[in-house]
C-alpha positions as CSV (number, residue, x, y, z in Angstrom):
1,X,-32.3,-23.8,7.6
2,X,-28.8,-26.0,8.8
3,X,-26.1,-23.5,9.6
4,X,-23.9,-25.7,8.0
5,X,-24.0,-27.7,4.7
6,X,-22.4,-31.1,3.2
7,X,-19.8,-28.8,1.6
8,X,-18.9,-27.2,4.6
9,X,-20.8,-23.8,3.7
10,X,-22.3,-21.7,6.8
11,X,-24.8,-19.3,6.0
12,X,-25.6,-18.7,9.6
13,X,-22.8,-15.3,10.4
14,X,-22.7,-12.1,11.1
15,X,-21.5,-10.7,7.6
16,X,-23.3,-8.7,4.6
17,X,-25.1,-10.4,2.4
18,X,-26.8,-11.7,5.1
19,X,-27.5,-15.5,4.4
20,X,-24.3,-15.2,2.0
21,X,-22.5,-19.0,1.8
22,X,-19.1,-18.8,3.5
23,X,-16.8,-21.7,3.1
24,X,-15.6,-23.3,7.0
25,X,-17.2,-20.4,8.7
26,X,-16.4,-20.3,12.3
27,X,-16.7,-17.7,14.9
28,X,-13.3,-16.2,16.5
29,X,-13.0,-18.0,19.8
30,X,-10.3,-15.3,21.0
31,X,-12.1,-11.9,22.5
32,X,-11.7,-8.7,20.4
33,X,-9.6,-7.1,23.1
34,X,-7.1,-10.1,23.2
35,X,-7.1,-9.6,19.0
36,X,-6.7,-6.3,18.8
37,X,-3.8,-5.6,21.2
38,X,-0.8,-8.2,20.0
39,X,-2.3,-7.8,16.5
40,X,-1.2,-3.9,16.4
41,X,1.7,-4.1,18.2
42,X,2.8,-7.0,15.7
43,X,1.5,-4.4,12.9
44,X,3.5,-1.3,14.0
45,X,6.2,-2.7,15.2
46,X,8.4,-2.1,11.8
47,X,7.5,1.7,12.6
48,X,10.2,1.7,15.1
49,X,12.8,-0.7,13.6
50,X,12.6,2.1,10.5
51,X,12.0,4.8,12.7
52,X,15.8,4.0,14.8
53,X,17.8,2.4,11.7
54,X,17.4,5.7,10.0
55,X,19.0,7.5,12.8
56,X,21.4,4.9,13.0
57,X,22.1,5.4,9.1
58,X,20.9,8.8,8.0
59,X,20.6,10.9,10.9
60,X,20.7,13.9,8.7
61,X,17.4,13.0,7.0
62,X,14.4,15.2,7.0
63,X,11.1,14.7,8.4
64,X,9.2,13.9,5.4
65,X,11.8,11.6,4.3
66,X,12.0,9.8,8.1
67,X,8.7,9.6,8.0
68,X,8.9,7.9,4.3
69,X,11.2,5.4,5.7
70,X,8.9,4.0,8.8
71,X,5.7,4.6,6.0
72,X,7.4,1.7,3.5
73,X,8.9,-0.1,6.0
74,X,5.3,-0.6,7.5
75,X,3.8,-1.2,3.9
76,X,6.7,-4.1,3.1
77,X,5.4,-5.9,6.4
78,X,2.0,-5.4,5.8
79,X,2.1,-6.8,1.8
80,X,4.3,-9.4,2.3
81,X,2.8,-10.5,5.9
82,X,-0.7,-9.5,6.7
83,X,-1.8,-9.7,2.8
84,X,0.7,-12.5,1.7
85,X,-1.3,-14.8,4.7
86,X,-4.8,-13.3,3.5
87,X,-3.4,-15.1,0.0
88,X,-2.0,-17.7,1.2
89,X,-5.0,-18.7,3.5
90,X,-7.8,-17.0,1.5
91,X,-9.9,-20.7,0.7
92,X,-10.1,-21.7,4.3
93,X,-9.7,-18.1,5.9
94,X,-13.5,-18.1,7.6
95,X,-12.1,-21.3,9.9
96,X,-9.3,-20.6,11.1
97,X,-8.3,-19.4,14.8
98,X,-4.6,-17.4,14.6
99,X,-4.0,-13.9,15.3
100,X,-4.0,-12.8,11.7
101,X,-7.0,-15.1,10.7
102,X,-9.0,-13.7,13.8
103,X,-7.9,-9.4,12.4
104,X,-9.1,-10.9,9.0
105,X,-12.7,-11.8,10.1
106,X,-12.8,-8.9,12.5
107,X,-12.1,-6.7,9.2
108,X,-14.4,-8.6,7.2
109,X,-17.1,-7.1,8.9
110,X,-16.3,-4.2,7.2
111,X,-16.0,-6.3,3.7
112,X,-17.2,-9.4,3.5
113,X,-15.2,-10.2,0.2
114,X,-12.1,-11.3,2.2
115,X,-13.9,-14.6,3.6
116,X,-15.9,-15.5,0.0
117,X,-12.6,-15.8,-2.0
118,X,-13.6,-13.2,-3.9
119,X,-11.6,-13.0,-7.4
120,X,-11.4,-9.4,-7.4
121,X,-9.9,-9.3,-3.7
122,X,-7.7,-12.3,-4.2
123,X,-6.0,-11.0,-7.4
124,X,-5.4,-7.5,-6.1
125,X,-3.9,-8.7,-2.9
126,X,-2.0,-11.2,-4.5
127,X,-0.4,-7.8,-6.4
128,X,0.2,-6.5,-3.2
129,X,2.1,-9.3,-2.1
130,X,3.6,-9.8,-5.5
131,X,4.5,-6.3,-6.8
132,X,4.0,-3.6,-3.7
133,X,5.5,-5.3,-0.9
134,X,9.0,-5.7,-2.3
135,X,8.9,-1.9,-3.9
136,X,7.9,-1.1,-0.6
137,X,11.2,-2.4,0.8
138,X,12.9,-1.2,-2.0
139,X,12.1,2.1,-1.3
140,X,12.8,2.3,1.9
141,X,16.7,0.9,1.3
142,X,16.9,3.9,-1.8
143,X,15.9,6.4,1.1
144,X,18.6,5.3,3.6
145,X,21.3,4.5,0.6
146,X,20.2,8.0,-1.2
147,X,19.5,6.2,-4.5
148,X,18.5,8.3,-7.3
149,X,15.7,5.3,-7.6
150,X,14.3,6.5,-4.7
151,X,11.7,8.8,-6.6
152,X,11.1,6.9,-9.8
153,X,10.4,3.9,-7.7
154,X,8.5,5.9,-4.6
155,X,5.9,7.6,-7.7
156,X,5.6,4.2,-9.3
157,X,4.4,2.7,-6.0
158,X,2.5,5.9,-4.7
159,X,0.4,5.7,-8.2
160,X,-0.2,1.9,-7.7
161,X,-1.7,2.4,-4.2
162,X,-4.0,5.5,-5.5
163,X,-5.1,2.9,-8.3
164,X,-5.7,-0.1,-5.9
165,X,-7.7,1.5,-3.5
166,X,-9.6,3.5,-6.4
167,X,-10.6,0.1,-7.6
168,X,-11.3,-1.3,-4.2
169,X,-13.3,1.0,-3.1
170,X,-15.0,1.8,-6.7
171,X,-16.1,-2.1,-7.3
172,X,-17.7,-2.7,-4.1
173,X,-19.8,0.9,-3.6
174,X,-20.9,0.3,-7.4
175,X,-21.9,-3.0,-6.7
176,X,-24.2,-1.6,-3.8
177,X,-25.1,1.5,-5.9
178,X,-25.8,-1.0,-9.3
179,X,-27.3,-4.4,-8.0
180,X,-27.8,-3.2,-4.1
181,X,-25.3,-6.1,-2.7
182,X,-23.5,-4.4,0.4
183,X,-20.7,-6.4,1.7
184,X,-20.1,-3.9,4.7
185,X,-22.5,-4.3,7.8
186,X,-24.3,-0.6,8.1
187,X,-22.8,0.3,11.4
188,X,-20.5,3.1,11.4
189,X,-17.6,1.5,13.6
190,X,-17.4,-1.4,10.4
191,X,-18.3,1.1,7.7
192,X,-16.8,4.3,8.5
193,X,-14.0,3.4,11.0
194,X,-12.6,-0.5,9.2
195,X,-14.2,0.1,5.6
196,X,-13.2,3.9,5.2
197,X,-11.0,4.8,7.9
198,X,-8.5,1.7,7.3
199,X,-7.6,2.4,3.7
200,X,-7.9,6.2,3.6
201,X,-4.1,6.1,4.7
202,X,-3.3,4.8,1.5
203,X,-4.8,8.0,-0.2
204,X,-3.8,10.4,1.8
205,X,0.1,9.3,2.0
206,X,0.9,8.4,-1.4
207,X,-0.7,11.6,-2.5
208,X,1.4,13.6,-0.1
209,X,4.6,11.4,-1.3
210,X,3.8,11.6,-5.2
211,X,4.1,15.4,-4.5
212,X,7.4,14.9,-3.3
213,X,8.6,12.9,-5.9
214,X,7.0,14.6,-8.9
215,X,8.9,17.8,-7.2
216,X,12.3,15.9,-6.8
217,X,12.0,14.6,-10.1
218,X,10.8,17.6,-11.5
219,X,14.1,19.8,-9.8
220,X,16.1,17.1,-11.2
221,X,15.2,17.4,-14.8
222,X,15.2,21.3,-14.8
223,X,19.0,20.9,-12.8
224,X,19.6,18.4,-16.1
225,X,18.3,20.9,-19.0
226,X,20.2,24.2,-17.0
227,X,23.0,22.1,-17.1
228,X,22.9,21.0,-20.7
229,X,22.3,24.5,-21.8
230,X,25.1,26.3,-20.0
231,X,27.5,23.2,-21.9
232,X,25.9,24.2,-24.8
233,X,26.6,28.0,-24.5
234,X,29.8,26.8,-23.5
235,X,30.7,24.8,-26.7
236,X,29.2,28.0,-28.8
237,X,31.8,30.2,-27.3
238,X,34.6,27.9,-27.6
239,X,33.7,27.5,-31.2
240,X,32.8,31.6,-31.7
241,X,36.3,31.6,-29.9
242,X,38.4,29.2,-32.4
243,X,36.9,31.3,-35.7
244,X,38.0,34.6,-34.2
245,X,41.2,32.7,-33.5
246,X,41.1,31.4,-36.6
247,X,40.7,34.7,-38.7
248,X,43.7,36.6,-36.9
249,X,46.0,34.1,-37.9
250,X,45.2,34.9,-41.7
C-alpha cells in the first residue's frame, strides 16, 4: 500500500484509526523536546502579563478574582491564537512544520480529529475563536475595571466551556462506545495525560468560577429586593403618615 496517494492522502501515520486518510500528512521534523519548551512558554506567557497588570491596576483584588484575571487572559490567547490557527490552517494542518502546527500533531495523538478536518472539531473551534476568545478578554477588562458585566458575562462564558467540552468529549467516547472508532491512541500519556488531562481545566475552573458568579449575582439580586422593600415600607409610612396628617387637620 503507497503511503501517499494522487490526492495527496497518507494513510501511513501514527494516528487512530489506523490506516485513516490524512490530507498532506507529514511527520514533525522538530524533536518533542524543542516543541514542547517555546510552545509553553509562548502558551503561558499571558499568565504573567495578567498576573502583574492586575497588581498594577487592582492591587486590592482577591485571590479568586487574580486568579480570574490570568485564567481569561490565558483563555483570550489561547481562542484567538492557538485555536484561531487550528481554524485557519485546519485543511493543510497534517503538513505543516511551525511551532503551533508541530503542538497540533503532537496533540492529535490524543484526537485524531484535529488533522481530518473534522466538521464537528472545526465548527466548535471556530466558536472558540468566534465567540469565547473575545468574552474571554472581555472578562478579564470587567475584572480590572469592576464592571457589573463581569458576572453576567464570566457565567455566560463559564456555561459555554462546560457545554463545549461536554460535547467534545461526549461525541468522540460515543463514537468509540457506538461504532468502536477511537481517535485517541490507547497509551495513557495520549489518552489520559493530552486527551483527559488537557481539557479537564476547562471543567474544573469554570465550575469553580460559575460558583462565584451565580453567588455574586445571587447577593446582588437579594441586596436589589432588600432594597426595594425597605423603599416600599418607606413609601407605606409616608403615606400612613400624610392620612394621620391628614385627619388632624379636620
Amino acid at each position: 500500500m503507497a503511503d501517499r496517494d494522487a490526492g495527496g492522502m497518507s494513510s501511513i501515520h501514527p494516528y487512530y484509526p489506523l490506516g485513516i486518510p490524512i490530507p498532506h500528512y507529514a511527520a514533525n521534523e522538530t524533536p518533542l523536546p524543542r516543541v514542547l519548551v517555546p510552545f509553553v512558554a509562548v502558551l503561558l506567557l499571558p499568565i504573567p502579563i495578567a498576573f502583574v497588570t492586575s497588581r498594577l491596576i487592582k492591587p486590592s483584588l482577591g485571590g479568586l478574582d487574580r486568579f480570574a484575571v490570568c485564567w481569561f487572559a490565558l483563555g483570550a490567547f489561547l481562542h484567538c491564537c492557538f485555536e484561531g490557527y487550528f481554524v485557519w490552517n485546519h485543511a493543510t494542518l497534517a503538513g505543516l512544520q511551525t511551532l503551533f502546527a508541530q503542538a497540533w500533531k503532537e496533540y492529535a495523538l490524543s484526537d485524531s480529529r484535529y488533522l481530518t478536518s473534522d466538521p464537528f472539531v472545526v465548527c466548535v473551534e471556530a466558536l472558540s475563536v468566534i465567540i469565547w476568545g473575545p468574552i474571554s478578554l472581555s472578562v478579564t477588562f470587567a475584572i480590572l475595571s469592576g464592571s457589573r458585566l463581569r458576572h453576567p458575562l464570566q457565567l455566560i462564558i463559564c456555561v459555554g466551556h462546560l457545554y463545549g467540552v461536554a460535547l467534545y468529549y461526549s461525541t468522540s467516547l460515543a463514537e468509540r462506545a457506538l461504532v468502536g472508532t477511537m481517535h485517541s491512541r490507547p497509551e495513557v500519556l495520549y489518552f489520559w495525560v493530552y486527551y483527559v488531562g488537557f481539557n479537564a481545566p476547562w471543567v474544573v475552573v469554570p465550575l469553580i468560577l460559575l460558583v462565584q458568579s451565580l453567588g455574586a449575582m445571587g447577593r446582588a439580586f437579594e441586596a436589589l429586593e432588600e432594597k426595594e422593600t425597605a423603599e416600599a415600607a418607606l413609601a407605606s409610612r409616608k403615606g400612613d403618615a400624610a392620612v394621620l396628617e391628614g385627619k388632624k387637620t379636620r
